[in-house]
C-alpha positions as CSV (number, residue, x, y, z in Angstrom):
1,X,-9.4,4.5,13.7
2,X,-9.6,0.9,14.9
3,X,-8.1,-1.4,13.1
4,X,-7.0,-5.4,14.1
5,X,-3.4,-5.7,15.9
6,X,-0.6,-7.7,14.7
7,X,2.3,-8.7,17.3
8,X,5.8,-8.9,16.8
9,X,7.7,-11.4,18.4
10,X,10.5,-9.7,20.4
11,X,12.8,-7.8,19.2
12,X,11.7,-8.6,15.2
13,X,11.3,-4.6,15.3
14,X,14.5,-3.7,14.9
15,X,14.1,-2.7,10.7
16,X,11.1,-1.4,11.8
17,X,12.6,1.0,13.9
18,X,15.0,2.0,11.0
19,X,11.8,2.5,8.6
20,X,11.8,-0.8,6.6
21,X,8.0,-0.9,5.9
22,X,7.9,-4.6,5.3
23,X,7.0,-7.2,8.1
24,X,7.7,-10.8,7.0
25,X,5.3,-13.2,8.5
26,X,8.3,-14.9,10.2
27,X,8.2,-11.7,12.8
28,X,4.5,-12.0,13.8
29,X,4.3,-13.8,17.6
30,X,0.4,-14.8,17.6
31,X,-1.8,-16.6,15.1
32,X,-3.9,-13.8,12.8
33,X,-6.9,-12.8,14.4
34,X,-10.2,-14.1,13.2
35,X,-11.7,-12.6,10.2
36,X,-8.5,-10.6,8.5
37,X,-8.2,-11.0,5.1
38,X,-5.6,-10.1,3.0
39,X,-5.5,-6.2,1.8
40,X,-6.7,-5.3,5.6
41,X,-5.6,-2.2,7.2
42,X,-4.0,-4.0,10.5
43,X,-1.4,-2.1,13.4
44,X,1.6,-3.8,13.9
45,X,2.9,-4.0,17.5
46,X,6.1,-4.8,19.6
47,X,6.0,-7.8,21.8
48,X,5.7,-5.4,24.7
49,X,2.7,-3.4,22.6
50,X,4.3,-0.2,21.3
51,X,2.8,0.9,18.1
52,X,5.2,0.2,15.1
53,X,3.1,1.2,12.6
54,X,-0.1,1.0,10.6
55,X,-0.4,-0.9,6.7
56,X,-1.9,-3.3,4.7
57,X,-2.2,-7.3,5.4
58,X,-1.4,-10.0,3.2
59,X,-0.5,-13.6,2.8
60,X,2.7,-14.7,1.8
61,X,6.1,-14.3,3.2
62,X,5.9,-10.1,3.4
63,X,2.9,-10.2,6.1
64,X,2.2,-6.5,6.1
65,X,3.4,-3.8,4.0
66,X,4.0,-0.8,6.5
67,X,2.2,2.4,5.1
68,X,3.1,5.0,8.3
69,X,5.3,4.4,10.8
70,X,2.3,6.4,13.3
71,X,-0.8,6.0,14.1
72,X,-2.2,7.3,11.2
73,X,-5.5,6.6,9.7
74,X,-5.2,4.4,5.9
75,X,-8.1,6.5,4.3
76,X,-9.0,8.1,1.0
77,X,-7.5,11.5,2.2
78,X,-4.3,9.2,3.3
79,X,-3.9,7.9,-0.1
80,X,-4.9,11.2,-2.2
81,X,-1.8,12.8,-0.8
82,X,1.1,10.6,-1.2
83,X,-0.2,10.1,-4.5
84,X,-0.3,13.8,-5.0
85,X,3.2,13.6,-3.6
86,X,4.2,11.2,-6.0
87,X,3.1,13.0,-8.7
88,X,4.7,16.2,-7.1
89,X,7.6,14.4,-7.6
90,X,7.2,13.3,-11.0
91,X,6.4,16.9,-12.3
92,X,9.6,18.6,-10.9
93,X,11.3,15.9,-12.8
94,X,9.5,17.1,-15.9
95,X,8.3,13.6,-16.3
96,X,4.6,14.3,-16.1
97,X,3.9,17.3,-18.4
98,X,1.4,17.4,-21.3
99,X,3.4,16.1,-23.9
100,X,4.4,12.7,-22.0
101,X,1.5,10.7,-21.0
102,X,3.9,8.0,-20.6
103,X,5.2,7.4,-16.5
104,X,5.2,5.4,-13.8
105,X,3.2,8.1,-11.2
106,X,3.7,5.8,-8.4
107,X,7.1,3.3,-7.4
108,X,6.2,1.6,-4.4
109,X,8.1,2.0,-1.4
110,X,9.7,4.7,-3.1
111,X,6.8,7.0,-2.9
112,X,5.8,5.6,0.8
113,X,3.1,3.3,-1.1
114,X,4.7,-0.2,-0.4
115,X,3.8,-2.7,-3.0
116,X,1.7,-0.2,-5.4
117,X,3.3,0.5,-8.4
118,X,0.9,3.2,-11.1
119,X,1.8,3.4,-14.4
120,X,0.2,6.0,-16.5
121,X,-0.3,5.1,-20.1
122,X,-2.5,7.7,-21.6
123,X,-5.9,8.6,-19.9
124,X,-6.3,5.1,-17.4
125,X,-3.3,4.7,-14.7
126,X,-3.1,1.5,-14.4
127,X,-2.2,-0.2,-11.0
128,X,-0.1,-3.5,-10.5
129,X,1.1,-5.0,-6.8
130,X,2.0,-8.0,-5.5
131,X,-1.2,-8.8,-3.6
132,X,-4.5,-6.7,-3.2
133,X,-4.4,-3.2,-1.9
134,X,-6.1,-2.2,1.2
135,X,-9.7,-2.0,0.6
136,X,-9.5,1.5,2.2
137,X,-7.8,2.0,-0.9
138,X,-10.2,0.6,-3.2
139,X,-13.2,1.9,-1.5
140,X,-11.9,5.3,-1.6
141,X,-10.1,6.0,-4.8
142,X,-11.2,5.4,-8.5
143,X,-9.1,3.0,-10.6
144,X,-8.6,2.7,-14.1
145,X,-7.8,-1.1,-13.4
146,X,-5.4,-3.2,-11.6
147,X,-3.5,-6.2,-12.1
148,X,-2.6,-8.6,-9.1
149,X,-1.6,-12.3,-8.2
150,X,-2.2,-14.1,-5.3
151,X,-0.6,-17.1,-3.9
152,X,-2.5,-19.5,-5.6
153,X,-3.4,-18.2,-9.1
154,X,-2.7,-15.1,-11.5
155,X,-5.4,-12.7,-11.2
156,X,-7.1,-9.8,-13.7
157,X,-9.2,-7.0,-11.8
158,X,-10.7,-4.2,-13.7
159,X,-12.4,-1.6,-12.3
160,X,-14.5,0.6,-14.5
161,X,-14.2,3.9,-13.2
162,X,-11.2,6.0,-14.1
163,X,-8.8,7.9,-12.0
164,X,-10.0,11.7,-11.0
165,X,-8.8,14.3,-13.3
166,X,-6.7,15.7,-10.8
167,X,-4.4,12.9,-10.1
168,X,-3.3,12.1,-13.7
């Protein structure tokens, strides 16, 4: 697992420490390194280099949504159980069942997926956030589609492949 490092300036760890998984950009202490771009898996570190926590980069106020709060490697095995936990979830609350294929499987930070919210409407569960996912994520995991805006513009992204059968 080796993924860039972000710096906090000192003592901007403090929600951290308390488990908010957001890090606004106002917190970082050193220019981005060369070469992120946004969705990157990144570490985030103290000003004295304690690991904080590991999550995905983007541009805009929230710098980096915090997806564990240990070093944990963002990968497809990552992702395949906290949306199996998710979905966990949503089954004790008789929400997903066979006669409802109406539900939002995943709720963001709720579910320990900052910034992902999954709605399933029938067969395709659809994805919408607030900027692009990790590419961990999208390299990994098969997508009905997925809706996201940038800074600049409103953006449409389909992917043509649908979710595996055992997710939905």
């Amino acid at each position: 697992m080796s993924y860039q490092t972000l710096r906090l300036k000192r003592g901007k760890e403090e929600s951290l420490d308390r488990f908010h998984p957001w890090v606004f950009s106002g917190a970082l202490a050193e220019p981005l390194p060369d070469g992120l771009e946004e969705g990157d898996t990144v570490t985030v570190e103290t000003s004295n280099g304690r690991l904080v926590g590991v999550g995905h980069f983007q541009i805009g106020s929230i710098a980096v949504r915090i997806l564990d709060f240990a070093a944990t490697e963002i990968n497809a095995d990552f992702f395949r159980s906290r949306l199996l936990q998710a979905l966990r979830l949503r089954q004790a609350l008789q929400l997903a069942r066979p006669d409802n294929n109406a539900y939002r499987l995943v709720h963001g930070e709720g579910d320990f997926l900052p910034g992902l919210v999954v709605d399933r409407h029938t067969r395709p569960a659809c994805t919408s956030h607030a900027r692009p996912l990790p590419n961990s994520l999208w390299h990994s995991l098969n997508w009905a589609c997925a809706t996201f805006t940038t800074n600049r513009r409103p953006l449409f992204h389909t992917k043509p492949i649908w979710m595996p059968a055992t997710i939905i």
